[in-house]
C-alpha positions as a Markdown table, in Angstrom:
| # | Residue | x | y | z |
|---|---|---|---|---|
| 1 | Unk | -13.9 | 24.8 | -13.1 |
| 2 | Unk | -13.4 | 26.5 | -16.7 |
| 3 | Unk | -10.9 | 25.3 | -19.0 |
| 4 | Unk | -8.8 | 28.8 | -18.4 |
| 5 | Unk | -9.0 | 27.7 | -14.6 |
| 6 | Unk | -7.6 | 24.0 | -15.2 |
| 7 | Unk | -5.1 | 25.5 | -17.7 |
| 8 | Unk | -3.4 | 27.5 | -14.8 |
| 9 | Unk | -3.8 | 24.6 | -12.1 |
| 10 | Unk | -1.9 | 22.2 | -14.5 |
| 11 | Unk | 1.1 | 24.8 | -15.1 |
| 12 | Unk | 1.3 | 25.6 | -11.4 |
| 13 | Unk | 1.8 | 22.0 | -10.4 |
| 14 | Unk | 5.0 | 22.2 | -12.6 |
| 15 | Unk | 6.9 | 24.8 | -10.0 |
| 16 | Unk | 9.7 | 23.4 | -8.1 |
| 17 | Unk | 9.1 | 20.6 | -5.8 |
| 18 | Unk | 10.3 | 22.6 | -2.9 |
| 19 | Unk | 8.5 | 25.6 | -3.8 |
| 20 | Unk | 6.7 | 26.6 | -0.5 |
| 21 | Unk | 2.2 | 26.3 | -0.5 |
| 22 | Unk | 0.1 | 28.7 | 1.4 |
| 23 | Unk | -3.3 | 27.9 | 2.5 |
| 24 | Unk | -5.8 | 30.6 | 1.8 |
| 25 | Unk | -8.6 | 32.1 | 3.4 |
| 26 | Unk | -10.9 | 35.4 | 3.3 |
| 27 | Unk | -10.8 | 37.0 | 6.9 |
| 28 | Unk | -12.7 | 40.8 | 7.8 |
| 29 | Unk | -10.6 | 43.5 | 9.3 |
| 30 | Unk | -11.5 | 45.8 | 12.2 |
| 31 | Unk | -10.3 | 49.5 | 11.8 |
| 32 | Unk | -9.8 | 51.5 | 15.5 |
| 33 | Unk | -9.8 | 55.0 | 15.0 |
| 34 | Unk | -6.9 | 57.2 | 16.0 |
| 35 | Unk | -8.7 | 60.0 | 17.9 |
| 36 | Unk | -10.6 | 57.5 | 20.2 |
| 37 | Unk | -14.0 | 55.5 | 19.7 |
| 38 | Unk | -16.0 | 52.7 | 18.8 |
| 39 | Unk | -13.7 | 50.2 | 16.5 |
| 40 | Unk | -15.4 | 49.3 | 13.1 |
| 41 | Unk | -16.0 | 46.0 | 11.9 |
| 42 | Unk | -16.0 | 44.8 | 8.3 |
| 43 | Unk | -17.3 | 41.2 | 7.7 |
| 44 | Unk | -15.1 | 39.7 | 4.1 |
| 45 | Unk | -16.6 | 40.1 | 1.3 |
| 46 | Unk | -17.2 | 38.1 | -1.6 |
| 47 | Unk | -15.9 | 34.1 | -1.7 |
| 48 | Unk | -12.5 | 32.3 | -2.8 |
| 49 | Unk | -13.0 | 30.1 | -5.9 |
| 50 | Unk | -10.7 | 27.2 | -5.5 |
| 51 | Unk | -8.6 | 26.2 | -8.0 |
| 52 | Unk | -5.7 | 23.7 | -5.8 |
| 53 | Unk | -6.1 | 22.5 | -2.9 |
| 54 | Unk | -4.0 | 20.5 | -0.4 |
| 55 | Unk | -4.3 | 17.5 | 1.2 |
| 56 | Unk | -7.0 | 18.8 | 3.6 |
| 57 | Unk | -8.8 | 20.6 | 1.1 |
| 58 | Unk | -7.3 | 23.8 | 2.3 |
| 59 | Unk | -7.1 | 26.5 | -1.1 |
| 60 | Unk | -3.5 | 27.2 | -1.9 |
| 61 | Unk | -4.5 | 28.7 | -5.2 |
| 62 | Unk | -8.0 | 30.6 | -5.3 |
| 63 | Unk | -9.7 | 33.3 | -7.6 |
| 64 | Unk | -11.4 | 35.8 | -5.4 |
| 65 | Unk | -15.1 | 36.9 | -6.8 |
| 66 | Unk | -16.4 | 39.8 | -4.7 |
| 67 | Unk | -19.8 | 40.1 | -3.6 |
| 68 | Unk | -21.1 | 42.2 | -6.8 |
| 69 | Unk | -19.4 | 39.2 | -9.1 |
| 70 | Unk | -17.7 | 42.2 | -11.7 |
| 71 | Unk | -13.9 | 40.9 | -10.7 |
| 72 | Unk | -12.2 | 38.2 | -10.4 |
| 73 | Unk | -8.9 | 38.0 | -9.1 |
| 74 | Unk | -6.3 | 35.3 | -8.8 |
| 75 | Unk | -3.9 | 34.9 | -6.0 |
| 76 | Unk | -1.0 | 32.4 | -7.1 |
| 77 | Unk | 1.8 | 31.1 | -4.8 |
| 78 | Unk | 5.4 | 33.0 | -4.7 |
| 79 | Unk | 7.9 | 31.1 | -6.5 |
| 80 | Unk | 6.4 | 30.9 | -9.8 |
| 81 | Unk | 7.6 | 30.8 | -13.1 |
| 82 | Unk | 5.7 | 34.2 | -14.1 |
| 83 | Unk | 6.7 | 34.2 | -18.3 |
| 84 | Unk | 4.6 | 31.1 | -17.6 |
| 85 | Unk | 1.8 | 33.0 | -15.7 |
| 86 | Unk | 1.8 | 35.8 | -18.2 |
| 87 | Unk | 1.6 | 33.3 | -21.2 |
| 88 | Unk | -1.5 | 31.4 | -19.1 |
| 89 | Unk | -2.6 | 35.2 | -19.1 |
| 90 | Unk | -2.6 | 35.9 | -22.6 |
| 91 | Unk | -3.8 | 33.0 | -24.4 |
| 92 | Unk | -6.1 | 31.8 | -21.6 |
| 93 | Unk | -7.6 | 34.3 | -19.0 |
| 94 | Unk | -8.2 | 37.0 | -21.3 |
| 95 | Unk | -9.8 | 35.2 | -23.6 |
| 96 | Unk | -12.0 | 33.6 | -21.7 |
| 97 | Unk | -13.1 | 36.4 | -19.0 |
| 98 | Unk | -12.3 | 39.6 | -21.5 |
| 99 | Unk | -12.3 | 38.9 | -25.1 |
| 100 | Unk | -13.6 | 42.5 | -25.8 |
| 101 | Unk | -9.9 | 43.3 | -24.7 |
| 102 | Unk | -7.8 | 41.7 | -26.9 |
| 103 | Unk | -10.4 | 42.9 | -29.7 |
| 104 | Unk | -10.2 | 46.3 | -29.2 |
| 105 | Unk | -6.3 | 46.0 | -29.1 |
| 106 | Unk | -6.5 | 43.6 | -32.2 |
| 107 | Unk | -4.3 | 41.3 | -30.9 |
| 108 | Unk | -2.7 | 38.5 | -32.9 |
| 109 | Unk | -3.8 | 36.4 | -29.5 |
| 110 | Unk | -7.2 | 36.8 | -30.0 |
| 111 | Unk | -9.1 | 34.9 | -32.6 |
| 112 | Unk | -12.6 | 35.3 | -33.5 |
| 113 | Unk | -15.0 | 32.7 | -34.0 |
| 114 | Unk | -16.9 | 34.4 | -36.0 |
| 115 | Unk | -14.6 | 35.3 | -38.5 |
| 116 | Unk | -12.5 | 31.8 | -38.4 |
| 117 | Unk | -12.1 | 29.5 | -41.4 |
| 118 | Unk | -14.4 | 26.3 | -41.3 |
| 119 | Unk | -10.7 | 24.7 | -41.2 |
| 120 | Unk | -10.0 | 26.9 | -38.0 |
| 121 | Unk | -13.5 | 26.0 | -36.2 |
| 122 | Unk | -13.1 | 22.2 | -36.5 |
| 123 | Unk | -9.3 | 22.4 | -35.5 |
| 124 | Unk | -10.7 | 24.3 | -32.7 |
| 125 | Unk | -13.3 | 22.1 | -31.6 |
| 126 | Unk | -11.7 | 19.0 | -31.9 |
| 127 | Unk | -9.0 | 20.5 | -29.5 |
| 128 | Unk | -11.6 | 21.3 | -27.4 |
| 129 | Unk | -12.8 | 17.8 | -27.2 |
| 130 | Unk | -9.6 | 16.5 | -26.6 |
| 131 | Unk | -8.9 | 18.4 | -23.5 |
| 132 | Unk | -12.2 | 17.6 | -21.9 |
| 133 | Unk | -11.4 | 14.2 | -23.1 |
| 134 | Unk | -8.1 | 14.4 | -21.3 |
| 135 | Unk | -9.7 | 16.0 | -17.7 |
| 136 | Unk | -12.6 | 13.1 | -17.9 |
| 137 | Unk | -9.4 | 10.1 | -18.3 |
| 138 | Unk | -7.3 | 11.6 | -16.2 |
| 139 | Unk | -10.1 | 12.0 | -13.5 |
| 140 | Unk | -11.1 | 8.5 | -13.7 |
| 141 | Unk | -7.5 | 7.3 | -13.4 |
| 142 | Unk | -6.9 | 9.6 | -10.4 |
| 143 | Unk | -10.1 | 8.1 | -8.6 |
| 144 | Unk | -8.3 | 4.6 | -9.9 |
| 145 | Unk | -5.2 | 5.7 | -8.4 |
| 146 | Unk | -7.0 | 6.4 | -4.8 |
| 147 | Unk | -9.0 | 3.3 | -4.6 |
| 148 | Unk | -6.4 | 0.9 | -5.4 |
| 149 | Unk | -3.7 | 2.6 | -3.2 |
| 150 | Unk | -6.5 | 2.5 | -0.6 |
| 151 | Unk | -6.5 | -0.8 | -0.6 |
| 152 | Unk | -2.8 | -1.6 | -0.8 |
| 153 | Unk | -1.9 | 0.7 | 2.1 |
| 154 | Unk | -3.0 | -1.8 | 4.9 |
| 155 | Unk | -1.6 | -4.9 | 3.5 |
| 156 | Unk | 1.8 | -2.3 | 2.4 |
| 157 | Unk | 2.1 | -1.5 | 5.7 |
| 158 | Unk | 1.2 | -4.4 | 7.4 |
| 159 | Unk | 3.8 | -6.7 | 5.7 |
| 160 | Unk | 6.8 | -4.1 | 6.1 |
| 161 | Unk | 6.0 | -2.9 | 9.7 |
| 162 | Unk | 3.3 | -4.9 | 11.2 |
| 163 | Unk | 3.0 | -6.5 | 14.3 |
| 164 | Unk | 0.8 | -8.5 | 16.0 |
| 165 | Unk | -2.5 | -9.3 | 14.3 |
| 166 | Unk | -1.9 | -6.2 | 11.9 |
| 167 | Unk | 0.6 | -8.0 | 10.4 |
| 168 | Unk | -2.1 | -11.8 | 10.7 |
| 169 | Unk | -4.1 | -9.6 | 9.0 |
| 170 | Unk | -2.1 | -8.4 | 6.4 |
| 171 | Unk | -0.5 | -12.3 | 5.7 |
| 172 | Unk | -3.9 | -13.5 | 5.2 |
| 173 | Unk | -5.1 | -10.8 | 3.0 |
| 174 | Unk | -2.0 | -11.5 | 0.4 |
| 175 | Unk | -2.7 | -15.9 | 0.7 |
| 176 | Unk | -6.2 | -15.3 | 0.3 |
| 177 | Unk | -5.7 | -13.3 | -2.9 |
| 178 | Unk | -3.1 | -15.6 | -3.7 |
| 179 | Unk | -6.0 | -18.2 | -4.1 |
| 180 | Unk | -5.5 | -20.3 | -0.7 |
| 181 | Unk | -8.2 | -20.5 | 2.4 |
| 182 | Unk | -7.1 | -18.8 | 5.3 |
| 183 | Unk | -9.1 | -19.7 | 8.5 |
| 184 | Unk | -7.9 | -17.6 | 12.0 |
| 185 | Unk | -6.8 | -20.4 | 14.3 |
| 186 | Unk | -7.9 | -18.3 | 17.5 |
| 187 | Unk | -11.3 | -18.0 | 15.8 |
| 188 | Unk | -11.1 | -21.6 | 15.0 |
| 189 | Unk | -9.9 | -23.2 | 18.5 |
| 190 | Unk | -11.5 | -20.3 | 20.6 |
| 191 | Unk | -8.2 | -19.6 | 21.7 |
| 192 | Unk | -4.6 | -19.2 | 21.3 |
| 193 | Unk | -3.9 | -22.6 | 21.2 |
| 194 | Unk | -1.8 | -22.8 | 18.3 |
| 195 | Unk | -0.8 | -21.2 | 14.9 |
| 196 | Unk | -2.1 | -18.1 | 13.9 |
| 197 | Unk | -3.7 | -19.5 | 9.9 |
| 198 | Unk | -4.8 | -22.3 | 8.8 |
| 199 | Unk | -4.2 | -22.2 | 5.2 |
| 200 | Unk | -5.8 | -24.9 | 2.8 |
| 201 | Unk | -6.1 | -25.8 | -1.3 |
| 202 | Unk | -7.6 | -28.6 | -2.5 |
| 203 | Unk | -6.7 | -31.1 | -0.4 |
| 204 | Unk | -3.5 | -29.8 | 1.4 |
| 205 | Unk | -3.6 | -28.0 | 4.4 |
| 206 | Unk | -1.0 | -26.1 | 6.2 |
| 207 | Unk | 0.0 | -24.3 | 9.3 |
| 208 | Unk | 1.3 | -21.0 | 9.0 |
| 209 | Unk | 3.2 | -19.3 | 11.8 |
| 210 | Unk | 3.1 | -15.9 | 11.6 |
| 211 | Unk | 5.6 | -13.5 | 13.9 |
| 212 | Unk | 7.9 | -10.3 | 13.9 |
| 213 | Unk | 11.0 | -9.2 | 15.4 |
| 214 | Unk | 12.6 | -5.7 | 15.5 |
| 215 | Unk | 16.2 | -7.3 | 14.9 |
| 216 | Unk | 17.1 | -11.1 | 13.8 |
| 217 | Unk | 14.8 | -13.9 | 14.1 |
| 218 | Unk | 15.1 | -16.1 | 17.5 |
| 219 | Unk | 15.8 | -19.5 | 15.9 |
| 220 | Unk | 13.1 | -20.6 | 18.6 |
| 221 | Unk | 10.4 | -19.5 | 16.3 |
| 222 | Unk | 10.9 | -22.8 | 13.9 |
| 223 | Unk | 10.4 | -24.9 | 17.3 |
| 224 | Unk | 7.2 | -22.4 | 18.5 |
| 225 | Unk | 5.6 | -23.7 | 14.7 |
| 226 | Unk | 6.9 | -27.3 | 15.1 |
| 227 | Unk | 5.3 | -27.8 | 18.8 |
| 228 | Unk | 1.9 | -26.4 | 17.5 |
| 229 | Unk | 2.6 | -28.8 | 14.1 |
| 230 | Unk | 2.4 | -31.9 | 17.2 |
| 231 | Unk | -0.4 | -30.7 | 19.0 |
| 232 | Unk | -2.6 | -30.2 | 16.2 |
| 233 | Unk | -3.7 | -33.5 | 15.7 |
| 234 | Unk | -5.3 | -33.3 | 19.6 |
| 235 | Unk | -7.5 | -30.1 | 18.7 |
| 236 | Unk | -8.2 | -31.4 | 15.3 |
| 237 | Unk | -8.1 | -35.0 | 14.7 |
| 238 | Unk | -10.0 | -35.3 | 11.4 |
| 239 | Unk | -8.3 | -32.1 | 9.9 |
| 240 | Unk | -4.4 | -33.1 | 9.4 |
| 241 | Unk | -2.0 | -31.2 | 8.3 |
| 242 | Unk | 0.7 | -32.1 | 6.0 |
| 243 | Unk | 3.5 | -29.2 | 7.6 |
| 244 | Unk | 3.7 | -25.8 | 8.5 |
| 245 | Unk | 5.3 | -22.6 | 7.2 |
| 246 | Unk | 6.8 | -19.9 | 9.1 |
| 247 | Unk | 5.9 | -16.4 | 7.7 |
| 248 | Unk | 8.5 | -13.4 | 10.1 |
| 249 | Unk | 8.7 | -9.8 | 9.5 |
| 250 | Unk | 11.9 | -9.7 | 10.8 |
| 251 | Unk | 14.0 | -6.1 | 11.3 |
| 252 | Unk | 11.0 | -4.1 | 10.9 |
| 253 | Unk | 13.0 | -1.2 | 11.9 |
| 254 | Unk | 15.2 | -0.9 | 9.5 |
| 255 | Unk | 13.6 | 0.8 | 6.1 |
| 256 | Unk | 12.8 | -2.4 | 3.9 |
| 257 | Unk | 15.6 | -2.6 | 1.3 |
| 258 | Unk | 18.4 | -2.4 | 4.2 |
| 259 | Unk | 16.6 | -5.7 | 5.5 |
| 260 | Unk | 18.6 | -9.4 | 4.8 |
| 261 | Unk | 17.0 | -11.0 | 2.3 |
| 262 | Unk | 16.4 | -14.5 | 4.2 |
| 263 | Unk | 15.2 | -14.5 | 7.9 |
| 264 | Unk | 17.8 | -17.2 | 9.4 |
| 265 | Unk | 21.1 | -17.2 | 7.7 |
| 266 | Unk | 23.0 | -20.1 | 9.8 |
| 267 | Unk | 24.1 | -22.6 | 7.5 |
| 268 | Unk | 23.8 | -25.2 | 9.7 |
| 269 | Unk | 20.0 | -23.9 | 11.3 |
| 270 | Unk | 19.1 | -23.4 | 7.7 |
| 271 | Unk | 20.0 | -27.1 | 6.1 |
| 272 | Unk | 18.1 | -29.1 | 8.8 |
| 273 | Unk | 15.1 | -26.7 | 8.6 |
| 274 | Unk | 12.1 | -29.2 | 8.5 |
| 275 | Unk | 9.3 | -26.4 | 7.6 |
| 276 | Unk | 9.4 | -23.5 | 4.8 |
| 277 | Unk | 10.4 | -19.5 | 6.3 |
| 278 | Unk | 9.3 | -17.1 | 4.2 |
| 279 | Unk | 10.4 | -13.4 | 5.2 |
| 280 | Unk | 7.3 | -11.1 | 4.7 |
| 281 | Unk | 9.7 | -8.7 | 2.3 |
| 282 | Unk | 10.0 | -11.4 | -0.2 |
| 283 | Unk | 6.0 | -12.3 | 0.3 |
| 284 | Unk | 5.8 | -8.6 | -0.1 |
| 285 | Unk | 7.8 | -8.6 | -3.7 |
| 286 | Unk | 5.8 | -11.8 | -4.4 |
| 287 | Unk | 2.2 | -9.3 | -4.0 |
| 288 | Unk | 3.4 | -6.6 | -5.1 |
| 289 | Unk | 4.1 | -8.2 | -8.7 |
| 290 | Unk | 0.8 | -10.2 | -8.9 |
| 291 | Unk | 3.2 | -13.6 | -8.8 |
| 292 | Unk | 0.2 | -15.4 | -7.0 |
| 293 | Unk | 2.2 | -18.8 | -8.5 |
| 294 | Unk | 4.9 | -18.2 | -6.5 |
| 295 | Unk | 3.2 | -17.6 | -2.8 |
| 296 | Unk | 1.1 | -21.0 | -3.7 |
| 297 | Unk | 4.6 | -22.9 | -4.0 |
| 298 | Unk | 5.8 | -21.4 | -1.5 |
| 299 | Unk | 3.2 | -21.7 | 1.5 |
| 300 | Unk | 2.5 | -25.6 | 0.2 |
| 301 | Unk | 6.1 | -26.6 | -0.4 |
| 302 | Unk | 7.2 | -30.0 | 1.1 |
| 303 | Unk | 9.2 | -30.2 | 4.1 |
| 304 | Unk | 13.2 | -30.0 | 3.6 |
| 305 | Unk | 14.0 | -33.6 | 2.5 |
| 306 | Unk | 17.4 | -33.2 | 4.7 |
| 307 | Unk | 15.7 | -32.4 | 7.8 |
| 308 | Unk | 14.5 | -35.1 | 10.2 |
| 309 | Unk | 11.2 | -35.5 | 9.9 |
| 310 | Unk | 9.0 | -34.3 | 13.4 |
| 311 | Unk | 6.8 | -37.3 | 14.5 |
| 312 | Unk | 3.3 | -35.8 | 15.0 |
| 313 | Unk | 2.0 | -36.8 | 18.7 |
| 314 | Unk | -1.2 | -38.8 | 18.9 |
| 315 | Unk | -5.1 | -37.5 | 18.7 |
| 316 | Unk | -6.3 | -37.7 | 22.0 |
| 317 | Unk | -7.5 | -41.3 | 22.4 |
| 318 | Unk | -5.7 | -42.8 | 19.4 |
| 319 | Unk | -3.5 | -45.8 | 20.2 |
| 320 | Unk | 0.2 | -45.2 | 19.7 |
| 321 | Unk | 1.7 | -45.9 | 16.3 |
| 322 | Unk | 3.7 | -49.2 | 16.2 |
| 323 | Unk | 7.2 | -49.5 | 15.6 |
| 324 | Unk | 9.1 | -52.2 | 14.1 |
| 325 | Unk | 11.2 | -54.3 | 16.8 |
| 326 | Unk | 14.5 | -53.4 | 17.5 |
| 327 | Unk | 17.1 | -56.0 | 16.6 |
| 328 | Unk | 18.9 | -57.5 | 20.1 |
| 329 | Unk | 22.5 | -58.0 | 19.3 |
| 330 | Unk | 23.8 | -60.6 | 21.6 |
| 331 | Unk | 26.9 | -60.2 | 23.1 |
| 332 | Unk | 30.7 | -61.1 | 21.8 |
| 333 | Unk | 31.9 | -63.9 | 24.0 |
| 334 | Unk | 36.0 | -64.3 | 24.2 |
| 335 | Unk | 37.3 | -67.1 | 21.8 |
| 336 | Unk | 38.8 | -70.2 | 23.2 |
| 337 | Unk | 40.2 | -73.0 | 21.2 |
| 338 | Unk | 39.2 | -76.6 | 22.2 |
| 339 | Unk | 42.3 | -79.5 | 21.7 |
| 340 | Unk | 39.7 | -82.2 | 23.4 |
């Protein structure tokens, strides 16, 4: 694409947002003859030059070449700001397709190299090299703009909307760039036997419960992640776990900032809470700012030192864990007083 062609892409994306886009394309035309006979065929001639393009790489603004290459004309969308066209027209296309023009006419517009200043050539060329600096950056940032978007969408759209293992998926993405191990359970166990990720660090391992609901969490999720926190020990007996975390996308059909900001709200649910809920809006936040120190404190936090504590059952074969005797008190017998 020339420099006059880029000049004129750049000032048409400047119309008005809701100025309307046509696609373009070169069709022939068939001519039927009004006294009777054969119709007559004409394939299109020549080729469209994109200059935009939308989203499916369909031209919405095109110079058209014909076939003997000696025009070149430019179809541009309605609702353009044409003092900006004819500006782009003056100091760009004539120059650059038709200087011969603007010399013969002596235009103020048209400037010479071979009569310029050495002032005027290197003011010239340095401006030169600025703008195909400026195409080359911004090119490279575009292509950084699509790759990383690219790789945001699924784990985007996963935490705000998922379900199901789109949104396992999507969890174990963020912990794993967070710096934790995440290990499928399913893959694990060879089955859904119990929590969807097991996520270590070091030396701690947790749980993680990972669920969605359309409107407000069931408070029967905490107990789904507690019974899976007592029968791990049977499928695992020399990989405890020191708790587990409940991860929900909860009202994922509400737009995300119209969303409460904490999945269970009940202040009486919420104090005896022995295991961490995270909403996958504020893990989102958490992402979406690079704050990797805050999902780590967050999945590995310690139970809630109010909450009962949940006694793990046994590994399968272990003996039962002792407990301490219980302390018989003996009965209160009726006081009698003894004169003998």
């Amino acid at each position: 694409m020339s420099q006059a062609d880029r000049d004129l892409a750049l000032r048409l994306l400047n119309r008005p947002a809701d100025a309307p886009w046509w696609s373009l394309g070169i069709g022939g035309v068939t001519l039927l003859p009004g006294g009777g006979g054969p119709p007559t065929s004409y394939e299109p001639d020549g080729e469209l030059e994109p200059i935009l393009a939308d989203s499916l790489g369909a031209p919405v603004v095109a110079a058209w070449v014909p076939g003997e290459g000696n025009q070149r004309w430019y179809v541009i969308p309605d609702a353009t700001d044409w003092n900006g066209i004819l500006d782009w027209l003056i100091h760009r296309a004539l120059p650059a397709h038709v200087p011969n023009a603007l010399r013969r006419a002596r235009s103020p517009h048209f400037a010479d190299p071979s009569l310029q200043t050495a002032a005027e050539a290197a003011a010239r060329e340095a401006l030169g090299a600025l703008e195909a600096s400026y195409v080359e950056e911004k090119a490279r940032l575009e292509d950084e703009l699509r790759r990383t978007s690219g790789a945001a969408d699924p784990i985007r759209y996963g935490l705000l909307y998922g379900t199901g293992s789109e949104l396992v998926e999507a969890v174990a993405s963020v912990l794993e760039q967070a710096g934790l191990t995440t290990v499928n359970v399913d893959d694990l166990l060879g089955g859904s036997t119990s929590a969807d990720l097991l996520v270590s660090r070091e030396d701690e391992r947790r749980l993680v419960e990972v669920k969605s609901a359309s409107g407000s969490a069931s408070e029967a999720l905490v107990g789904a992640l507690e019974r899976h926190l007592q029968t791990w020990p049977q499928f695992r007996p020399g990989e405890p776990v020191s708790g587990g975390v409940l991860i929900v996308n909860h009202q994922h059909t509400l737009e995300p900032h119209e969303r409460a900001a904490a999945v269970y709200s009940r202040p009486e649910f919420v104090s005896v809470l022995a295991v961490p809920v995270i909403s996958t809006r504020e893990l989102f936040e958490w992402w979406r700012a690079s704050d990797w120190a805050s999902i780590r404190e967050a999945v590995l936090a310690t139970p809630n030192p109010g909450a009962e504590p949940k006694r793990a059952a046994p590994a399968a074969g272990a003996p039962p864990e002792s407990s301490p005797p219980a302390t018989r008190r003996l009965p209160r017998l009726p006081w009698r007083r003894n004169d003998n």
